[in-house]
C-alpha positions in Angstrom: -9.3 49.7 -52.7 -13.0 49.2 -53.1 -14.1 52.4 -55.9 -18.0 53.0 -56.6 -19.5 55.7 -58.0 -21.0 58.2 -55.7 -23.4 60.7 -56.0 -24.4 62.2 -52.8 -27.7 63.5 -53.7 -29.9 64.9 -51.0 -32.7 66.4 -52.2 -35.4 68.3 -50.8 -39.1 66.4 -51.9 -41.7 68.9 -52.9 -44.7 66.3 -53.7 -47.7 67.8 -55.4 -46.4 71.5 -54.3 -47.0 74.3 -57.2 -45.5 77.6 -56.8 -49.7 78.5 -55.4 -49.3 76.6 -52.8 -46.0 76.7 -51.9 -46.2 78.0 -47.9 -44.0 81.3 -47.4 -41.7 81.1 -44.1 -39.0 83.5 -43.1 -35.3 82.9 -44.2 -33.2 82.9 -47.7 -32.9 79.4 -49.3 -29.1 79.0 -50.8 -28.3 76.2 -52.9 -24.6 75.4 -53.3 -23.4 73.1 -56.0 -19.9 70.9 -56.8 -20.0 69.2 -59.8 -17.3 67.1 -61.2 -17.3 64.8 -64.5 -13.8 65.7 -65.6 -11.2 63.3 -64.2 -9.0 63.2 -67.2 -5.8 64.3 -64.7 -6.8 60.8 -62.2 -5.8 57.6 -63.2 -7.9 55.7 -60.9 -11.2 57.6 -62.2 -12.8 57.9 -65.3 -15.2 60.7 -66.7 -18.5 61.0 -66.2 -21.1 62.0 -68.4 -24.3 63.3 -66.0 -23.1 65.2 -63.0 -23.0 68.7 -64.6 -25.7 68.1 -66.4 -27.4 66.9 -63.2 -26.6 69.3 -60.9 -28.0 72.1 -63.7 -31.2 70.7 -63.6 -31.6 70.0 -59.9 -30.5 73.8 -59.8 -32.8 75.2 -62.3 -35.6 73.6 -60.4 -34.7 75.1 -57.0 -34.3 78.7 -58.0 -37.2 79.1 -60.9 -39.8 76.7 -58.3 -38.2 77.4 -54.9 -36.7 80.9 -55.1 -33.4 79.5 -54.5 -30.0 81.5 -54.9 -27.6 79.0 -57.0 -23.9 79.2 -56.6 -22.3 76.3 -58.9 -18.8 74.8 -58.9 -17.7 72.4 -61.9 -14.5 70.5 -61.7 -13.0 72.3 -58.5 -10.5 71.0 -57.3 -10.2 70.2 -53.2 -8.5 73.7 -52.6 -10.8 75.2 -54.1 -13.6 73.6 -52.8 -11.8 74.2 -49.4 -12.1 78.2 -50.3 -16.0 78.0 -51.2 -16.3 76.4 -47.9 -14.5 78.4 -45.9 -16.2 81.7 -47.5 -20.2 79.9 -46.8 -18.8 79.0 -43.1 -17.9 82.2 -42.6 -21.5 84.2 -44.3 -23.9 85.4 -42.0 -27.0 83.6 -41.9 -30.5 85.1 -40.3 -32.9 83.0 -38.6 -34.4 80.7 -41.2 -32.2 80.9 -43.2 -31.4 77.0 -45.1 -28.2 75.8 -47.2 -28.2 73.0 -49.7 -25.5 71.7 -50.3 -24.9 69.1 -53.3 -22.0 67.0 -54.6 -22.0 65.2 -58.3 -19.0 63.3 -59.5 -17.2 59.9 -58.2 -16.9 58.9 -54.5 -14.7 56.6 -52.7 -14.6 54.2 -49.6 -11.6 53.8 -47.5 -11.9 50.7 -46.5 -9.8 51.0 -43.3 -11.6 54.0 -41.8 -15.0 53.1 -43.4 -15.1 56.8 -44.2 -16.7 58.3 -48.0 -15.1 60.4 -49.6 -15.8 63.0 -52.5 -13.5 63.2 -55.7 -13.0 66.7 -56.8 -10.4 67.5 -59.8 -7.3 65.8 -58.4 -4.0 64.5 -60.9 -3.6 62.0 -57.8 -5.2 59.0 -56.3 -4.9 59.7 -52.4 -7.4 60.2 -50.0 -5.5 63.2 -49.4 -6.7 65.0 -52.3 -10.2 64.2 -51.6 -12.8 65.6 -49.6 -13.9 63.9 -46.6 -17.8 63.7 -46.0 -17.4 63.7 -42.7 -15.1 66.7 -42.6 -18.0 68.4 -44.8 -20.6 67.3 -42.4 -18.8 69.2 -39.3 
């Protein structure tokens, strides 16, 4: 099995904006953060020493710049990764409203599906524990 590590970092690009000249629009900007270093429970993965620390910073930037509202996740595991989803899925957005959502910690390829995956706090190594980036993107 083909292992890499993966950061799937998407990240907005605010080039020579200050908080002056920052537009205003309508809608609420949410940032919603997983980050994993701790992989001590899985075998196939070792720790990592930047995605928390990462992830903090990419969030402090977004909410003191960008008015952002943070919600951060470190070493979740997929159920509970599954739960946060399910509870954002299921919020009510208004018009203009914008989610970020960010992932830190190790990927995978599956080699026979071509599909990425996300590692979140798993004690196995099976593509069933992990999260499916095209599951997240759907």
């Amino acid at each position: 099995m083909f292992k890499f590590f993966y950061c799937f970092l998407a990240l907005f690009l605010f080039i020579g904006l200050t908080n002056a000249q920052h537009v205003a629009r309508k809608g609420k900007d949410y940032a919603l953060f997983f980050a994993n270093d701790d992989y001590s429970d899985n075998p196939a993965f070792g720790d990592l020493k930047n995605p928390r620390r990462d992830a903090g910073a990419i969030a402090k930037e977004l909410e003191e710049n960008f008015g952002f509202e943070i919600e951060m996740h470190e070493n979740i595991d997929l159920d509970s990764m599954f739960s946060v989803l399910d509870y954002w899925k299921k919020r009510v957005f208004n018009a203009g409203d914008q989610l970020f959502i960010f992932l830190s910690g190790h990927g995978t390829l599956r080699s026979r599906t071509d599909k990425g995956y996300f590692v979140p706090k798993a004690n196995e190594d099976d593509f069933s524990h992990y999260l499916d980036l095209t599951d997240l993107r759907n």
